[in-house]
VOKETI-782014 format. One line per field, with one value per residue: x, y, z of N, C-alpha, C, O in turn. Coordinates in steps of 0.1 Angstrom, whole numbers. Each point is the difference from the previous one (the first is absolute). Layout:
BEGIN
n_px X|... $
n_py Y|... $
n_pz Z|... $
ca_px X|... $
ca_py Y|... $
ca_pz Z|... $
c_px X|... $
c_py Y|... $
c_pz Z|... $
o_px X|... $
o_py Y|... $
o_pz Z|... $
//
This chain:
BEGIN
n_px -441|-13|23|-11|1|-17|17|15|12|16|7|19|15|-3|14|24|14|16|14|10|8|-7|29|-20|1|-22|-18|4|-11|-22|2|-10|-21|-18|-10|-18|-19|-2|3|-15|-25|-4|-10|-23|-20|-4|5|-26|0|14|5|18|-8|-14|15|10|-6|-15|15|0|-10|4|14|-15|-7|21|-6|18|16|-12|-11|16|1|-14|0|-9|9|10|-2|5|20|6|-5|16|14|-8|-2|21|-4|20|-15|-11|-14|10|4|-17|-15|10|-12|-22|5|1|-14|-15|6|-12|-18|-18|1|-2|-20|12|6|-17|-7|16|-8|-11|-22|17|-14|11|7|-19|3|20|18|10|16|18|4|8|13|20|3|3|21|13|1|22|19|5|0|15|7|-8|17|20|13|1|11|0 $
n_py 224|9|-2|14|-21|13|-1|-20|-14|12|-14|-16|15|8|-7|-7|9|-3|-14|17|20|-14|-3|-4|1|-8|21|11|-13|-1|22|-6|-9|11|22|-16|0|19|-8|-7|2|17|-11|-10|13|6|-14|-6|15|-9|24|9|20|-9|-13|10|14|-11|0|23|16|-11|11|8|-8|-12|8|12|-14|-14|-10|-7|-21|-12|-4|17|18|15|20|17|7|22|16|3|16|18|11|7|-16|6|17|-22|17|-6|18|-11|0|-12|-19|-2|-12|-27|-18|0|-19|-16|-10|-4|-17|-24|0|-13|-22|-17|-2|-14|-15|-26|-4|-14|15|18|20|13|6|-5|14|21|5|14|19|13|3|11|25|16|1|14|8|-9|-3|20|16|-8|18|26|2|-1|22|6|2|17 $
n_pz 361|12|-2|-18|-2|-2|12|2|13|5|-17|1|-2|-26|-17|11|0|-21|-1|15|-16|-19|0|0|22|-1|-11|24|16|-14|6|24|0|-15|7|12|-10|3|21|18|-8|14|14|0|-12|17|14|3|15|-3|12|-13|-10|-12|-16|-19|-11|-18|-15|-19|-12|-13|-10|-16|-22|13|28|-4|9|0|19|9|-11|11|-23|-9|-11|12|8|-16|2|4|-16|-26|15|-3|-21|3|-12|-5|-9|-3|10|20|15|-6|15|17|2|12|16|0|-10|14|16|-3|-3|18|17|-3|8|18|0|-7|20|13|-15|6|-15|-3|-11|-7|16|-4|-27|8|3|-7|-27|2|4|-18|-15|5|-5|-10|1|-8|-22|-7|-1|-4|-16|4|4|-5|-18|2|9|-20|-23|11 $
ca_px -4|12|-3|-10|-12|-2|3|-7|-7|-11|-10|-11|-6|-8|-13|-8|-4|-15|-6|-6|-3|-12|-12|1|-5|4|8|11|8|4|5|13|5|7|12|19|1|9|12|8|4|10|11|8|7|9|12|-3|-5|9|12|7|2|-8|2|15|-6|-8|7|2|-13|-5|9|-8|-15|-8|-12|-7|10|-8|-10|7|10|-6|-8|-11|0|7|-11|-8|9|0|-17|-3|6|-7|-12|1|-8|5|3|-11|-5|-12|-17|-11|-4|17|7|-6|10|12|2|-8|14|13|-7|4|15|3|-7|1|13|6|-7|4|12|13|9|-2|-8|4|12|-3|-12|-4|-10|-22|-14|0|-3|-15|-3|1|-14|-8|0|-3|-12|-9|5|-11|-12|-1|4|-10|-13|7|-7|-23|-6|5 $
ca_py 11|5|0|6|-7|-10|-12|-11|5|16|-2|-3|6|4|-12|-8|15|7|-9|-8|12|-2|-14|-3|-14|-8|3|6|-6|-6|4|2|-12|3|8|-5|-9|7|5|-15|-9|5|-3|-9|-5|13|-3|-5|13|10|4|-6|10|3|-12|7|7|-9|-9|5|-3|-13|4|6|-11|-14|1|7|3|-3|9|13|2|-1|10|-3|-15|-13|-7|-11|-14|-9|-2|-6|-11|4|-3|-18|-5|-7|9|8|-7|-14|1|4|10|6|-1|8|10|2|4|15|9|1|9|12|5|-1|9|11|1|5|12|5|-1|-3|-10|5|-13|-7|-9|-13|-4|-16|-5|-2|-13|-15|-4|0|-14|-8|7|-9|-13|-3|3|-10|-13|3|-3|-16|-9|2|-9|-11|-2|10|-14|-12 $
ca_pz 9|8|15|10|-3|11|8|5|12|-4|-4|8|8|1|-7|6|10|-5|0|12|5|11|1|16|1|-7|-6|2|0|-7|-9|6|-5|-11|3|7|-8|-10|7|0|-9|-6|9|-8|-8|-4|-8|-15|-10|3|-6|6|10|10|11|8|7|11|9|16|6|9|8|8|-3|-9|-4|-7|-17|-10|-2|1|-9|-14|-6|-4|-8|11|2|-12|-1|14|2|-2|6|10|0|-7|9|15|11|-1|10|0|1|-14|4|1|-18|-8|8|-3|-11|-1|-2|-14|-11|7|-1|-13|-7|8|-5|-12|-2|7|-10|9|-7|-14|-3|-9|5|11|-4|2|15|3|0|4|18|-1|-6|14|8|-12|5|13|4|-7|17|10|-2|-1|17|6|-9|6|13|1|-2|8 $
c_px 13|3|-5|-10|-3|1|-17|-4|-7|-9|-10|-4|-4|-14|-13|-5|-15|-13|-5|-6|-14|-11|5|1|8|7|7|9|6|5|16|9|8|12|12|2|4|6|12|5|11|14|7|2|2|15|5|-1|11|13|12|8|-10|-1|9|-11|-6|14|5|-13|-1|12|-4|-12|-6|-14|-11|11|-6|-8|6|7|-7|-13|-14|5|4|-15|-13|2|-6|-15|-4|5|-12|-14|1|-8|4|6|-14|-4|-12|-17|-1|4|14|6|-7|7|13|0|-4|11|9|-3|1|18|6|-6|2|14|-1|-12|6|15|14|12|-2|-9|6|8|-7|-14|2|0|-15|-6|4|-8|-20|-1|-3|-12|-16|1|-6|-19|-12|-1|-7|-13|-1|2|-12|-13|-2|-8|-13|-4|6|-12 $
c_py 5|1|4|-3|-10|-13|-8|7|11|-5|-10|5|8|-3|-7|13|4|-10|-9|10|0|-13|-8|-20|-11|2|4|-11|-8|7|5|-14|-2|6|-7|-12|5|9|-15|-1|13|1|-14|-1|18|0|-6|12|2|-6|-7|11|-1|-10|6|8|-6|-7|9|2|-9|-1|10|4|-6|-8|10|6|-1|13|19|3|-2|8|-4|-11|-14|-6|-8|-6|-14|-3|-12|-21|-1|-9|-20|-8|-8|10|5|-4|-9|4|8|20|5|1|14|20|4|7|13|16|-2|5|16|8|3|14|13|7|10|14|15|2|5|-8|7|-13|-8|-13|-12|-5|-16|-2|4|-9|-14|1|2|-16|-9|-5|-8|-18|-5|5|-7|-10|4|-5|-12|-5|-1|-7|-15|-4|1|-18|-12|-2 $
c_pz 7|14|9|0|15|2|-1|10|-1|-9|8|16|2|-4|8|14|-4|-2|10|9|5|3|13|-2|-8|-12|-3|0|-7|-9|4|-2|-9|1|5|-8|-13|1|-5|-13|-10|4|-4|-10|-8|-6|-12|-8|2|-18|4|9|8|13|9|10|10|10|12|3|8|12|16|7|-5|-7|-11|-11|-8|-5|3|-10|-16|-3|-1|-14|3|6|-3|-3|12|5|-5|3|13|-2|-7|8|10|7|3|14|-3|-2|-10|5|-4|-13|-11|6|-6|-12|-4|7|-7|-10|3|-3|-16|-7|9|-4|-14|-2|7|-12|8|-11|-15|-4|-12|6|9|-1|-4|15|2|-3|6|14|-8|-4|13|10|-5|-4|23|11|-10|5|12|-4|-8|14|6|-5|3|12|2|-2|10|12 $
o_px 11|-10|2|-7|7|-9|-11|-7|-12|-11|-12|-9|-2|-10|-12|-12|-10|-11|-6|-6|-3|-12|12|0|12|11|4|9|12|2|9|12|11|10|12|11|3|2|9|12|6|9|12|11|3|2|11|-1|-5|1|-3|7|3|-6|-1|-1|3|-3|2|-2|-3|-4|5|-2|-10|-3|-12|-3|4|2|-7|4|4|-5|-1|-3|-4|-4|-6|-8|-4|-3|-8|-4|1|-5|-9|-2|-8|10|-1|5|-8|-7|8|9|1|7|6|-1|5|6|6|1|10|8|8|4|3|8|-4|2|6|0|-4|9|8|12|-8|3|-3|0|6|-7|-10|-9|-9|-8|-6|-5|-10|-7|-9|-4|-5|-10|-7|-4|-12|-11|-5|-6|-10|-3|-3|-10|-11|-8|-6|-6|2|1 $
o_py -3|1|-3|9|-9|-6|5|10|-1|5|3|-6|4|2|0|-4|2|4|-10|-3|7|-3|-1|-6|-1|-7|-1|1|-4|-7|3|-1|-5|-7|4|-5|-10|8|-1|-2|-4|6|-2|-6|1|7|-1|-3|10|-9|-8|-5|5|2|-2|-6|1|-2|-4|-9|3|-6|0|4|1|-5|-3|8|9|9|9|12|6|6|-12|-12|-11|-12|-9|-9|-12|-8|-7|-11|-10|-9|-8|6|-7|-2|12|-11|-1|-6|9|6|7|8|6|10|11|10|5|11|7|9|8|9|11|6|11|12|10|6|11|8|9|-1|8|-12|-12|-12|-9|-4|-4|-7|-7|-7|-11|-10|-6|-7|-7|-10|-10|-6|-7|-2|1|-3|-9|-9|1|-12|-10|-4|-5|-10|-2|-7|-12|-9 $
o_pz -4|7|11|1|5|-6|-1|-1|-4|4|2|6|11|5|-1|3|5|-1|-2|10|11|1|4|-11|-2|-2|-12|-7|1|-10|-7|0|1|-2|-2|2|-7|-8|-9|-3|-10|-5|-1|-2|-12|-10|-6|-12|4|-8|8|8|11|10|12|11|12|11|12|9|12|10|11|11|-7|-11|-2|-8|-7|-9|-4|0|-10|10|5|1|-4|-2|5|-3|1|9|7|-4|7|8|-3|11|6|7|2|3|-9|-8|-1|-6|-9|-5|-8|-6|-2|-1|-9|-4|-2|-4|-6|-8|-4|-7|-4|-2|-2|-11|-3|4|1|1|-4|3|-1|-3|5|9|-6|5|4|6|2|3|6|7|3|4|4|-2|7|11|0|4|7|6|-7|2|5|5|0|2|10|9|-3|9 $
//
């Protein structure tokens, strides 16, 4: 893509804008959950995607704003990347409900990204399937978890 392509941040904030645009309460909040929670998690491990020019960059970035170098400096492909570090299952939350949240904005995004042809699909068709493989493992453990809990 090119460098006129919207930043991490600009995508998840408008993403998640539109996605919280009419929902109040509890579910607003758990989808805002998501949002600072994959805020975090592109902030830590964002520099695993990266280039070896792009480290040069992240190093003055972070010179300025630390808290969000990550996300200001890398792409939508960068982020798929990072979705699919996003949905592994020891970044998943504890309650049944937050876990079916999490993973439903990642699907969302992943498909928001590529309908909006932020990414070349050729270039970042093993991260979709990997974050769908993900996705799909992880909603299978759910409902083995819930199955688990009914016969108890």
């Amino acid at each position: 893509m090119t460098d006129t392509e919207p930043t991490i941040d600009h995508i998840l904030t408008t993403f998640f804008a539109e996605q919280t645009d009419c929902l109040t309460g509890l579910a607003r909040t758990r989808v805002l959950t998501v949002a600072e929670s994959l805020r975090r998690c592109v902030e830590q491990f964002g520099e695993s995607v990266l280039i070896d020019n792009e480290r040069t960059l992240l190093a003055a970035e972070r010179v300025f704003d630390p808290e969000v170098a990550i996300a200001t400096l890398t792409h939508a492909d960068d982020l798929l990347y990072l979705l699919a570090i996003f949905v592994e299952r020891e970044r998943l939350p504890a309650l049944a409900a937050d876990v079916r949240v999490h993973l439903r904005m990642c699907e969302r995004l992943a498909k928001w990204i590529t309908r909006r042809r932020l990414v070349y699909w050729d270039e970042v068709n093993c991260a979709l399937y990997d974050i769908e493989a993900r996705v799909r493992q992880a909603r299978i453990a759910l409902k083995s978890a819930d199955a688990a809990t009914r016969r108890r």
